[in-house]
C-alpha positions as CSV (number, residue, x, y, z in Angstrom):
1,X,126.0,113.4,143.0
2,X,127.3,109.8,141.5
3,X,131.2,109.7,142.4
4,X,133.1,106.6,140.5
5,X,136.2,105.9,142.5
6,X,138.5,104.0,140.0
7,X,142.3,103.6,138.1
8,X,143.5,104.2,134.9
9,X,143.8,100.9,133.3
10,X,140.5,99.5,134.7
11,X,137.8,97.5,132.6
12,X,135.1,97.0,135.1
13,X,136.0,100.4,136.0
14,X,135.2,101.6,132.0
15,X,132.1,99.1,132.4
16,X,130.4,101.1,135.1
17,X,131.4,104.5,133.7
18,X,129.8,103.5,130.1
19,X,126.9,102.1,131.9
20,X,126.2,105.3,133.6
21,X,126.7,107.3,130.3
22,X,124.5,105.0,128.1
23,X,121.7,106.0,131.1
24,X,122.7,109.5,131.3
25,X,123.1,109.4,134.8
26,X,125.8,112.5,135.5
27,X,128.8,111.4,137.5
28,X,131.7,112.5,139.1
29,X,135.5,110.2,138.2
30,X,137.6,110.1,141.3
31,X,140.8,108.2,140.4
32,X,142.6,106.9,143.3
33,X,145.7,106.3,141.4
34,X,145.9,109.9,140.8
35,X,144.7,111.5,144.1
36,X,145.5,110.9,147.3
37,X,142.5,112.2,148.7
38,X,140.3,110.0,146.6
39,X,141.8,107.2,148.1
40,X,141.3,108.5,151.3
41,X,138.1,108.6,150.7
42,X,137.3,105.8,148.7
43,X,139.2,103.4,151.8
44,X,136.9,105.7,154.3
45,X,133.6,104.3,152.5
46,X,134.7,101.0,152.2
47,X,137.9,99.8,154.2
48,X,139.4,99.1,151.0
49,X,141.1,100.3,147.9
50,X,139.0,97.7,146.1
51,X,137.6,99.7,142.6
52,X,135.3,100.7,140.6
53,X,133.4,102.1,143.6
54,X,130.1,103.9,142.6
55,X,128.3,105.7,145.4
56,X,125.4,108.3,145.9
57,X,125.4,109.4,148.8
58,X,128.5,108.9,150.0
59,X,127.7,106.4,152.5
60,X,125.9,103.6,150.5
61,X,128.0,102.0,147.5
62,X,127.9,99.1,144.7
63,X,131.4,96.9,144.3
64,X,132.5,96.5,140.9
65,X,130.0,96.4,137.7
66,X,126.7,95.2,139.1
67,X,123.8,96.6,136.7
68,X,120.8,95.3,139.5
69,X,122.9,96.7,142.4
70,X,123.4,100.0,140.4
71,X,119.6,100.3,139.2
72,X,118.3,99.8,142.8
73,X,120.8,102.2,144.2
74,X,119.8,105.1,141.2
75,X,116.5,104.2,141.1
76,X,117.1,103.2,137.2
């Protein structure tokens, strides 16, 4: 499953999630704004509270809106 940690008022955050949408890659939204588990997690992936995280796996993740680090990683 594709989890986007992000925050409300976020355009690179919209960027990735209309990216994924216009490829019909199925995601999950995780706003860290709103949950504090998300960020938990999302500071447990990457050591920071930096967003739009997209990840896979879980383990492996792309930094902001980067369409040839996002291809590679979903194999798009």
């Amino acid at each position: 499953m594709v989890k986007v940690y992000s925050i409300t008022q976020c355009p690179w955050c919209d960027k990735v999630k209309k990216y994924l949408k216009s490829k019909n890659v199925e995601f999950e939204e995780h706003n860290i704004e709103e949950n504090d588990a998300d960020r938990e997690a999302c500071y447990k992936l990457t050591g920071d509270l930096v967003v739009p995280i997209t990840t896979v796996n879980d383990k492996d993740y792309v930094l902001s809106f980067d369409k040839e680090k996002l291809d590679a990683m979903l194999g798009l």
